[in-house]
Backbone as a chain_set.jsonl record, in Angstrom:
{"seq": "XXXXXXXXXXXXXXXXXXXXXXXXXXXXXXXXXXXXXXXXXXXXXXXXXXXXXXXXXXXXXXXXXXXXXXXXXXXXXXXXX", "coords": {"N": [[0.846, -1.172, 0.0], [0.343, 2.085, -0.763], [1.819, 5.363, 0.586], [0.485, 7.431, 0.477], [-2.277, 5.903, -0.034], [-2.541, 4.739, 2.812], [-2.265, 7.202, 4.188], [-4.833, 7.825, 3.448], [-6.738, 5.74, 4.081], [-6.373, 5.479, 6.949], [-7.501, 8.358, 7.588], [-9.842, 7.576, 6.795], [-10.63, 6.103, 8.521], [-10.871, 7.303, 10.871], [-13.045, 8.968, 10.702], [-12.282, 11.525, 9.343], [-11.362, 14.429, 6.756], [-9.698, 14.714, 3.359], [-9.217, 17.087, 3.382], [-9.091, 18.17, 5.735], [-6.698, 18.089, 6.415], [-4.961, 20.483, 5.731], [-4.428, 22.336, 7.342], [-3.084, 20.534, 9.476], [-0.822, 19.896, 7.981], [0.034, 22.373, 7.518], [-0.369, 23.544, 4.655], [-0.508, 25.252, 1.865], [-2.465, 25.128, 0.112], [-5.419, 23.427, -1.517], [-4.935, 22.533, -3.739], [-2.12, 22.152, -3.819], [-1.957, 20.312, -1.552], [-2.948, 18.165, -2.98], [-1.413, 17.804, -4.394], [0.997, 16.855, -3.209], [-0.387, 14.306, -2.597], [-0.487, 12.558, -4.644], [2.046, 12.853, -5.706], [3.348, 11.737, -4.144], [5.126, 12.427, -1.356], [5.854, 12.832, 1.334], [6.997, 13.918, 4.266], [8.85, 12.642, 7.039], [8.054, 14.111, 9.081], [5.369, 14.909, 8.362], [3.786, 12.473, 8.37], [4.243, 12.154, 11.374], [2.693, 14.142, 12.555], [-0.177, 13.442, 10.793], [-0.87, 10.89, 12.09], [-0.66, 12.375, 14.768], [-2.622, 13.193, 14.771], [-4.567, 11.893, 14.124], [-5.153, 10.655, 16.087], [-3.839, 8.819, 16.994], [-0.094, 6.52, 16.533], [2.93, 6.801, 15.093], [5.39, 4.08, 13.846], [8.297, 2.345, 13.781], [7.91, -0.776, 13.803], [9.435, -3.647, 14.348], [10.297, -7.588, 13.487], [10.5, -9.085, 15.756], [9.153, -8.056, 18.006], [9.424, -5.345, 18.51], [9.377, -1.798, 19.269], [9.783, 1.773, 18.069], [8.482, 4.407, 18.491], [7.885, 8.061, 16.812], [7.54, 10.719, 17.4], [5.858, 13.959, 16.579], [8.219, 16.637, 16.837], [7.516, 19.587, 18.92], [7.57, 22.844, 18.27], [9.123, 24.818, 20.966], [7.574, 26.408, 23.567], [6.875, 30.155, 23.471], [6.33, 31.195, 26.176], [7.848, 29.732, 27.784], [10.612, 30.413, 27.464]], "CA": [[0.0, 0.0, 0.0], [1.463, 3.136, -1.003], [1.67, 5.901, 1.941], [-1.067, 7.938, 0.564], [-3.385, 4.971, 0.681], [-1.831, 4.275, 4.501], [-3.155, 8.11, 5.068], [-6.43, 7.667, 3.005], [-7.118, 4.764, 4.809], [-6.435, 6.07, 8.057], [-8.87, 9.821, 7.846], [-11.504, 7.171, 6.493], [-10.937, 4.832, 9.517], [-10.945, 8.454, 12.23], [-13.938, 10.308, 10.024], [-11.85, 12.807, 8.846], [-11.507, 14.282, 5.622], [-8.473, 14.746, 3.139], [-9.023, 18.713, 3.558], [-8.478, 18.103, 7.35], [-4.884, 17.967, 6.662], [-4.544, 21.748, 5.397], [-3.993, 23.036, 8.743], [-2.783, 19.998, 10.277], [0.452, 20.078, 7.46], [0.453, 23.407, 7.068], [-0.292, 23.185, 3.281], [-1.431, 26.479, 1.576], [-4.101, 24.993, -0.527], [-5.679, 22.495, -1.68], [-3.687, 21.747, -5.077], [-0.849, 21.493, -2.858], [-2.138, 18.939, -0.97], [-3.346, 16.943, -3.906], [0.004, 16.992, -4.99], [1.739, 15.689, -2.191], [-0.623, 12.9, -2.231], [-0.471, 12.061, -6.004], [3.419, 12.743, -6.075], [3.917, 10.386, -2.511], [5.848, 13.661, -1.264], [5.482, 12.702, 2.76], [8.599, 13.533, 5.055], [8.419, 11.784, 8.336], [7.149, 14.58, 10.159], [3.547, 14.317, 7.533], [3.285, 11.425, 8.87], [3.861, 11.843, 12.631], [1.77, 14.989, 12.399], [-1.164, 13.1, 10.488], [-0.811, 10.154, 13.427], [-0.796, 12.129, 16.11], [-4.081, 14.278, 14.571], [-6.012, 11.177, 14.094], [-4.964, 10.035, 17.487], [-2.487, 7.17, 16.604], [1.809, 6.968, 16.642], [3.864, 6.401, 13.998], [6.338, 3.953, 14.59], [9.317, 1.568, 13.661], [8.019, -1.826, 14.189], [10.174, -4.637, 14.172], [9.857, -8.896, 13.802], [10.577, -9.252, 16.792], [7.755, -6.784, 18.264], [9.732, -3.908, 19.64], [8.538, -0.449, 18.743], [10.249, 2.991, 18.285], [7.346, 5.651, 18.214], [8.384, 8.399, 16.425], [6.692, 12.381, 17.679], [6.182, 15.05, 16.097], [8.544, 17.892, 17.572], [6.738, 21.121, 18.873], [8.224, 24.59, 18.971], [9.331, 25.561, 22.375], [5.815, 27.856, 23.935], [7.524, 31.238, 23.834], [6.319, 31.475, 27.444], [8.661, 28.994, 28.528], [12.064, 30.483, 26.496]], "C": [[0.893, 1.238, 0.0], [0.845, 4.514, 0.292], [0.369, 6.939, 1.533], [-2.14, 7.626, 0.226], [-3.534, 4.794, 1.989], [-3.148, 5.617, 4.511], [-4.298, 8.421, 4.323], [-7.001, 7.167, 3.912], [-7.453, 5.177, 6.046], [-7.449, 7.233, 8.312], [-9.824, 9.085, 7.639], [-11.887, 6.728, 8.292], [-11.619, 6.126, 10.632], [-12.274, 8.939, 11.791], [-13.326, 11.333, 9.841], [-11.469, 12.808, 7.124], [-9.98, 14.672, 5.028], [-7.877, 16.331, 3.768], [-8.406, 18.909, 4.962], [-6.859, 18.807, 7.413], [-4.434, 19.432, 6.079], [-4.059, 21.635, 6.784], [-2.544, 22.049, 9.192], [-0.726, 19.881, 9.945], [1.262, 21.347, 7.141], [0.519, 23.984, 5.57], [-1.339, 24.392, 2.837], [-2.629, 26.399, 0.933], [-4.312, 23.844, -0.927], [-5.359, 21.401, -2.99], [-2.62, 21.516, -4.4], [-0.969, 20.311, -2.122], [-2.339, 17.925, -2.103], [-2.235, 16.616, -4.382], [0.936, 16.325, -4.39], [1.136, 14.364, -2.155], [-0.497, 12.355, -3.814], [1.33, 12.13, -6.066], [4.244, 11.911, -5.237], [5.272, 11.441, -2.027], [5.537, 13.937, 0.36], [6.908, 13.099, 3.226], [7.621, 12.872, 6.277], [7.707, 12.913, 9.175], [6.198, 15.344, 9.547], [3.334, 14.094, 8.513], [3.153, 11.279, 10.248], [2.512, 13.132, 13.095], [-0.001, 13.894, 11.911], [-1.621, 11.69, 12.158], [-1.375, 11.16, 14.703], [-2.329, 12.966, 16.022], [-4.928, 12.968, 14.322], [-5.753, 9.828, 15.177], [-4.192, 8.822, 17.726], [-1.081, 7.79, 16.812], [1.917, 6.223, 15.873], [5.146, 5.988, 14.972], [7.354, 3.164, 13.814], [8.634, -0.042, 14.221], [8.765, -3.064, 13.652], [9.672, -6.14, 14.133], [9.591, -9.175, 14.952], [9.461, -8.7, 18.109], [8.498, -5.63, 19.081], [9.376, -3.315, 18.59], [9.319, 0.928, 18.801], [9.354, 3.787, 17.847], [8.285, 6.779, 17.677], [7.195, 9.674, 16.865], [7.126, 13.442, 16.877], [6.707, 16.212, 17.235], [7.944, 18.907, 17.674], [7.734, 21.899, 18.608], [8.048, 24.848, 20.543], [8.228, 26.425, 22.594], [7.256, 28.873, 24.357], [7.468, 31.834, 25.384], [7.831, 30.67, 27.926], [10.442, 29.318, 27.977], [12.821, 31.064, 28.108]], "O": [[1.943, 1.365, 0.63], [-0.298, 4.553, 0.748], [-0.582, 7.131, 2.292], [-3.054, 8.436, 0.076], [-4.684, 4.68, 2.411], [-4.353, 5.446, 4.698], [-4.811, 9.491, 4.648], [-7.751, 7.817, 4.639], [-8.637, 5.283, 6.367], [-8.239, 7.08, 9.244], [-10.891, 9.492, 8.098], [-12.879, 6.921, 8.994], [-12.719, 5.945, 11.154], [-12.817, 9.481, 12.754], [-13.919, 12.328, 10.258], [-11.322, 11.832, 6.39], [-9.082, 14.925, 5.831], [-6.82, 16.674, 4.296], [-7.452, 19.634, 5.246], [-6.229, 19.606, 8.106], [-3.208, 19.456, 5.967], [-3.285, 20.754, 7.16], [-1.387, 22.461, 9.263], [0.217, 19.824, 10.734], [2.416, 21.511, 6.745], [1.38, 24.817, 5.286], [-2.502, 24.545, 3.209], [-3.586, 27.17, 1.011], [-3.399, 23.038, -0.749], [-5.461, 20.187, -3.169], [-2.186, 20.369, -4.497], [-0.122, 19.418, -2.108], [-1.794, 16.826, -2.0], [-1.925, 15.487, -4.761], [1.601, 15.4, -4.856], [1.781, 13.377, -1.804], [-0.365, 11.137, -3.7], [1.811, 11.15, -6.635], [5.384, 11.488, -5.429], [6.397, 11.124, -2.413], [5.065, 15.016, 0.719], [7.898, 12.66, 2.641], [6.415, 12.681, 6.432], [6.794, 12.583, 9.932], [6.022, 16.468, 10.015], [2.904, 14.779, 9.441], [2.27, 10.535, 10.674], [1.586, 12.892, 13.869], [-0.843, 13.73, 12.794], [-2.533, 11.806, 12.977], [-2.294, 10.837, 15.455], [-3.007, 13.281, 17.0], [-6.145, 13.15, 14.35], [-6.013, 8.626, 15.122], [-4.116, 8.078, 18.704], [-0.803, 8.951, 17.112], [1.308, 5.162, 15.736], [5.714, 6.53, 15.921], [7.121, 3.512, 12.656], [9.1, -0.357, 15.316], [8.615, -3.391, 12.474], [8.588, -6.261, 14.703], [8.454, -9.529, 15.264], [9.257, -9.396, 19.104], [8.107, -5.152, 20.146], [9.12, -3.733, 17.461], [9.499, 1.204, 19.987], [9.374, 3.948, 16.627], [9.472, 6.639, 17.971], [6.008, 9.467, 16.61], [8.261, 13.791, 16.552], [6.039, 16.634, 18.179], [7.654, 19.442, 16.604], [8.876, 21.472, 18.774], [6.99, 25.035, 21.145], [7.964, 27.227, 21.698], [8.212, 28.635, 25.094], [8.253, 32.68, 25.814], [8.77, 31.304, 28.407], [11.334, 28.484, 28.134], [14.019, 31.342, 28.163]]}, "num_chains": 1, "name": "protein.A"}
């Protein structure tokens, strides 16, 4: 499955829609988005972003069953600098 089936799949599974993901990627419009998903144009932090917005973690799973979750980094809250 190619990754923008993975995050098709996934907004169907949450009820959310593709548009959702303006905000959530920061993506100025909505040809932009279509093209990231038609061109498969994800970095990893899409994907931990789309995860952690439809309440899931992106992770590293192994045979063995260990797991390395992977977070999206915030920005420091300017309160706290």
């Amino acid at each position: 499955m190619s990754i923008s089936n993975a995050v098709r799949s996934v907004l169907s599974m949450k009820g959310r829609k593709q548009n959702d993901l303006l905000g959530v990627l920061d993506v100025k419009s909505k040809q932009a988005l279509s093209n990231k998903m038609v061109n498969e144009r994800w970095s990893g932090s899409d994907l931990a972003s789309i995860a952690e917005f439809t309440g899931g973690k992106l992770a590293f799973v192994f045979p063995d069953g260990q797991m390395v979750y992977i977070e999206e980094e915030k920005a420091p809250d300017a309160a706290n600098i």
